[in-house]
N, C-alpha and C positions, 0 to 999 in steps of 0.2 A: 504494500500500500504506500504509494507518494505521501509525502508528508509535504509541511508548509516550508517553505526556504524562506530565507533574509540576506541581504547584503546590506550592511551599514558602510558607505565609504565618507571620506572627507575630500572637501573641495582643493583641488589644486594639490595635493600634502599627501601623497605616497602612503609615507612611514608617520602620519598621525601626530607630528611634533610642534606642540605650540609652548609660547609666548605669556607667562601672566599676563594677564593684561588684555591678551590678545582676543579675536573675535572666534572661537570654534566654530565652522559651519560644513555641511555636508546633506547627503540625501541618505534612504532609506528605501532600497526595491523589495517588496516585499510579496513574493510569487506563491498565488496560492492555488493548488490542484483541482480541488473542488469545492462546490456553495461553505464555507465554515461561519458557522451559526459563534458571535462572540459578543459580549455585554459593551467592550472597546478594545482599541492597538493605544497604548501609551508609548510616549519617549522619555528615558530620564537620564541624566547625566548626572552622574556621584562623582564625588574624590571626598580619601579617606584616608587615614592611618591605621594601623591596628598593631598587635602585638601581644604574640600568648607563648607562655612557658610555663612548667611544673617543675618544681622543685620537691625531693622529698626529707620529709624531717622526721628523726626518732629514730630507732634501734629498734629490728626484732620484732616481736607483733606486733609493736605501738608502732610501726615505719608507718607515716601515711605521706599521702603525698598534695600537693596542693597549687592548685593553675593560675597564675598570675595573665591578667590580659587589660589592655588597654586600647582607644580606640578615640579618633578625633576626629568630625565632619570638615570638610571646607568650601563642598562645592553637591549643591544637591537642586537641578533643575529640573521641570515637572513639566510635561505637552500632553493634551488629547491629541494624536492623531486621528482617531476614528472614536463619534461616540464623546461622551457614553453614552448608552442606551439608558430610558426614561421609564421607571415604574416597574421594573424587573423585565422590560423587556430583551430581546435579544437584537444584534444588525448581522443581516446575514452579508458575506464577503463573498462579489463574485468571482469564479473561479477566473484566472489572470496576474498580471503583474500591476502593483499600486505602488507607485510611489511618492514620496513625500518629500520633503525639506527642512531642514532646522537648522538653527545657529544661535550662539548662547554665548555671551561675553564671559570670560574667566575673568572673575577678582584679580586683583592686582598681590593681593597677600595669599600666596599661597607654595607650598612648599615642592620641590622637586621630587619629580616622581623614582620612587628607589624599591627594591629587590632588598632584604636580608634573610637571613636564616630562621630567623623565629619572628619578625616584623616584615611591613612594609607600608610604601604609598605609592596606590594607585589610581587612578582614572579612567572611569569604562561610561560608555554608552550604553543603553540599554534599551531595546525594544521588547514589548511585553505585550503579547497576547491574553485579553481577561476570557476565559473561559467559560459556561454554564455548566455548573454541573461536574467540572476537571478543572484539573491542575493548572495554574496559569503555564503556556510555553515562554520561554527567554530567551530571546538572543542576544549577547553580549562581545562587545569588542572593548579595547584596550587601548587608551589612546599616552603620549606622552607628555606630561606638563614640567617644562623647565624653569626656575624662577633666576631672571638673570643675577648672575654674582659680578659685576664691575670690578676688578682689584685695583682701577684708578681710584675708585670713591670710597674704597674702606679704609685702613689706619695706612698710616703714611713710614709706618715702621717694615710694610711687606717688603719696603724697596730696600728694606737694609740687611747687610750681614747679620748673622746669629749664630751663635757659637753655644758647644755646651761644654763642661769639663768634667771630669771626674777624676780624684784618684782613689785607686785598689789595692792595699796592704793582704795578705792572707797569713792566717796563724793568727796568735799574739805572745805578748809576753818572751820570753826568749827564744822562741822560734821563729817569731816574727819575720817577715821578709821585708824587704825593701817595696815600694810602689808601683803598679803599674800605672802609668797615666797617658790618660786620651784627652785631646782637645782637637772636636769634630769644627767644621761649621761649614756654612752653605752660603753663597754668597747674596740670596735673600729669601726670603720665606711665602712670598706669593707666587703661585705657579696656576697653569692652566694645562688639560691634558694634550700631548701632544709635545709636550716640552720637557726638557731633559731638566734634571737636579743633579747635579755637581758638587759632590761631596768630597771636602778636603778632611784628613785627621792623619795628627802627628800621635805617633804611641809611643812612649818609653816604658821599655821593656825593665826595670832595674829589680827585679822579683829573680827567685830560685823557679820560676815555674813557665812554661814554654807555650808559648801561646801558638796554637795549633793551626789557625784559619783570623780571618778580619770579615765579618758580614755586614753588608750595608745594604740595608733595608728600606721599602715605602709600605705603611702600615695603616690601612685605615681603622680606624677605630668608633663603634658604633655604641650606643647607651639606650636600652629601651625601658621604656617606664609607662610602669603597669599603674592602672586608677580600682581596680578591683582585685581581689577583697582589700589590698590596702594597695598603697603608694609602696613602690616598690622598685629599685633598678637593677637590670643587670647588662653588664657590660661584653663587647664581645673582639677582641680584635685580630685581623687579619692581613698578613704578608700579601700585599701586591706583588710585589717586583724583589728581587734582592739579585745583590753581585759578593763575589766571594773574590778573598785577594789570600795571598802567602801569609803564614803568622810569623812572628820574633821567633830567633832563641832570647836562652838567658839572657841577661846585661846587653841587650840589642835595643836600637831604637827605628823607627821607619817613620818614611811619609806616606803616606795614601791618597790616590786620588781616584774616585769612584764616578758613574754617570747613570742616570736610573732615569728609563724615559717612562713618564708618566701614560697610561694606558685610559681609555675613555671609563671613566669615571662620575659621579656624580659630585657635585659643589660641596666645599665645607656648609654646613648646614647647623647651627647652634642655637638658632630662636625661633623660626616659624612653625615647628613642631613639637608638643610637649613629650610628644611618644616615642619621637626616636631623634637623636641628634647625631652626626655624620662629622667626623673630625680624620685629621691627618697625621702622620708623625717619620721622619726620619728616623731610623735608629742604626747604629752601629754600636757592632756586639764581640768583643774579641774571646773567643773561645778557647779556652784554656785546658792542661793538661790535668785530668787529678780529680778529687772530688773534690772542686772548688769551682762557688760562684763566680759564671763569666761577666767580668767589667762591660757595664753598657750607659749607651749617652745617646738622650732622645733630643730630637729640636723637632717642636711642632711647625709645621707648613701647611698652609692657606691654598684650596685648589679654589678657581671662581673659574665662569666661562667666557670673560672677557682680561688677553694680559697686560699686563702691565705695559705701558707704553714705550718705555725703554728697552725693552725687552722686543720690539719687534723693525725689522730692518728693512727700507730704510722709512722715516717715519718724517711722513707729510700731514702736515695741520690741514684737517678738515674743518666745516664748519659740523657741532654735532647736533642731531637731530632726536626726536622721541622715538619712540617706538612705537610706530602704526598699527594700531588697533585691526589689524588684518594676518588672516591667515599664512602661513610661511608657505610663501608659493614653490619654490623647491628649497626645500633644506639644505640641498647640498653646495648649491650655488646662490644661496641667499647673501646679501649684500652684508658686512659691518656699519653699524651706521656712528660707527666712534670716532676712528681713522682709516686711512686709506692703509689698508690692509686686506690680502685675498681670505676671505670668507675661509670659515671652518667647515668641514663635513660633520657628519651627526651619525656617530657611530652606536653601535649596539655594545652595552657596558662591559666590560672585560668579563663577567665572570657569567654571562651566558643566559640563554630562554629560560626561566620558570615557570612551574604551574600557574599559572592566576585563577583556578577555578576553586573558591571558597569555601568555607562554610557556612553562606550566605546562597549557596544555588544550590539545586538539586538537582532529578535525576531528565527533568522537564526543563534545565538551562542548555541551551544550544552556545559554547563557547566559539563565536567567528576566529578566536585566534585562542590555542586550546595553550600553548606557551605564548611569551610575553618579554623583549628585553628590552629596558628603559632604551632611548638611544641619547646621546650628549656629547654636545660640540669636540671636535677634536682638530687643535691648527695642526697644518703642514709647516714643522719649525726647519725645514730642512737650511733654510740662509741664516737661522739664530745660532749660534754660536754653539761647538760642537767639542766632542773629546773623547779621549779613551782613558784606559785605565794605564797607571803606571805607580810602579813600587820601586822604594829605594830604601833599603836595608843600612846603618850601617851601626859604628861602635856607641854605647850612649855615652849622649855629650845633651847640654840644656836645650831644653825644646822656646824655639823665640818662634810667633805667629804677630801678624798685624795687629793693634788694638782693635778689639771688636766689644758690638755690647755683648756682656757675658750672662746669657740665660741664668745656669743654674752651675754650682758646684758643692762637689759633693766629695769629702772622703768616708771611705767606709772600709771598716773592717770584718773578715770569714774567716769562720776557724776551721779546718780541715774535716769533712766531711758535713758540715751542716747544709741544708738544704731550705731555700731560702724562696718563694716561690717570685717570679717577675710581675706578675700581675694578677691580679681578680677580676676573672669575669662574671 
């Protein structure tokens, strides 16, 4: 038996990627087989946050376990297409193709559409079939909302060096060793995907303990927070990218120079969402021989989807303009409207299709797209400034670096086999 089909497409826009701000618009063919007897067709357009995990507490027969979830509206728009029917009556649909049209301004505040492991946010269309007597049918597509991040107009610190240091004593007391010490930095902390990070660290090696490898790391790091049964976070973070270089011996010191191209990703994201925040982190982690904690040194870094202006080559003053309340007519060749700069592509996020079909649809939801990958701006940085890796080993002698602002420093001291864990997720 033929069933009833749907096609939701959008105007001009492929891959479904807009704009806060911006105007969503599109049609609706909706081919039906034969006469279907239906109460109405709605349209509705959501975006949403969510976020569910269990965690279990107790020992033994008291183990119980218990589901954290949270969950934030920002976009929920409402159409008759057909209907509704008056007084419990029915409209019958005659057999053929109907189509429709809609368009729906997106808020201005609203949060980047993202993928995580126990969260996310996303954006769907929805056409709904009200049925007499059965189940409503659904059909649902997925569309992408980007909220632009400018790193011209956020703090004025992105355009500077950031350094972090640390030194690593192991043992105590008369066994004590000498230090190892790292001072990483980056020569700023705003980036955009598509753009390489450039990471410099000097290590002095002056410890009895051999450091086996140098990792340099891009880590995004995610915080979901639960509203039910109570207020609640848990955090989760993830290696994008990493390069590995040679380690010290003993009483050895080195220089390092690392290059980590950033992969299309989603924007630092810290306010417009209560349920899930989206942050960044550098880290270089020199791993060591023994049962001893490896020395590490984080610098947090800013990804947005427009770069920094110094950062793009060569750079002609335009005049700048708002951003048109109109659909992204090709994504891929869509203009900058900042500087004269060749437009970014709109890539599908590094880490791949997910499910999007919910606990919100059932066995009557018709998923148009049954996986789902955010897609987000990515420049061709091929003319910005470029590098490879390079080590230089040699006897330790004092570590001298430029003056930079100095994040954080830390010494710390591990006693031979203690185990110390790096973080809480």
């Amino acid at each position: 038996m033929s069933k009833s089909k749907c096609e939701i497409k959008f105007d001009n826009n492929p891959y479904g990627i807009y704009l806060t701000g911006q105007t969503l618009s599109g049609h609706v063919e909706l081919n039906i087989p034969k006469v279907k007897s239906v109460r109405g067709v709605t349209l509705k357009i959501v975006g949403y946050a969510k976020c569910r995990w269990t965690e279990y507490e107790g020992h033994g027969k008291s183990r119980r376990s218990r589901t954290y979830q949270g969950r934030e509206d920002y976009l929920s728009s409402f159409t008759d297409l057909i209907g509704p029917a008056q007084g419990g009556n029915t409209i019958d649909l005659a057999p053929g193709t109907h189509s429709y049209r809609f368009t729906c301004d997106l808020p201005l505040q609203m949060p980047t559409s993202f993928e995580g492991s126990i969260g996310y946010i996303r954006y769907f269309v929805i056409v709904t079939l009200e049925r007499p007597w059965k189940f409503d049918q659904k059909f649902k597509v997925a569309f992408t909302v980007l909220k632009q991040f400018d790193l011209n107009f956020d703090s004025p610190t992105l355009r500077l060096p950031c350094q972090a240091n640390l030194d690593r004593v192991f043992c105590c007391g008369p066994c004590k060793t000498g230090p190892i010490t790292i001072i990483a930095n980056t020569p700023q902390s705003g980036y955009v995907p598509g753009q390489t990070i450039a990471i410099n660290a000097e290590i002095a090696n002056a410890s009895t303990v051999k450091i086996e490898e140098i990792r340099f790391s891009l880590r995004r790091i995610i915080r979901y927070t639960s509203q039910t049964p109570s207020i609640k976070s848990k955090e989760e973070t993830i290696t994008v990218t990493e390069a590995r270089s040679a380690g010290l011996k003993k009483k050895q010191n080195g220089k390092f120079q690392q290059f980590l191209q950033i992969p299309p990703l989603p924007p630092t994201s810290l306010t417009l969402c209560r349920v899930i925040t989206v942050s960044y982190e550098v880290k270089v982690e020199a791993r060591v021989s023994g049962a001893h904690l490896n020395p590490v040194v984080k610098i947090p870094v800013t990804l947005g989807t427009v770069p920094l202006r110094d950062n793009v080559f060569p750079i002609i003053p335009v005049n700048s303009t708002e951003i048109s309340v109109e659909p992204i007519m090709n994504p891929i060749t869509a203009p900058s409207s900042h500087f004269n700069m060749p437009p970014p592509s709109y890539e599908e996020c590094v880490f791949g299709a997910v499910q999007v079909k919910d606990d919100e649809d059932d066995e009557k939801t018709v998923m148009l797209c049954k996986t789902n990958a955010p897609r987000y701006p990515v420049y061709n940085c091929s003319s910005w400034p470029k590098g490879g890796t390079a080590i230089e080993n040699k006897a330790i002698e004092p570590l001298v670096l430029p003056d930079l602002p100095i994040m954080t420093r830390h010494t710390e001291e591990a006693e031979e086999g203690t185990e110390i864990p790096e973080e809480k997720l």
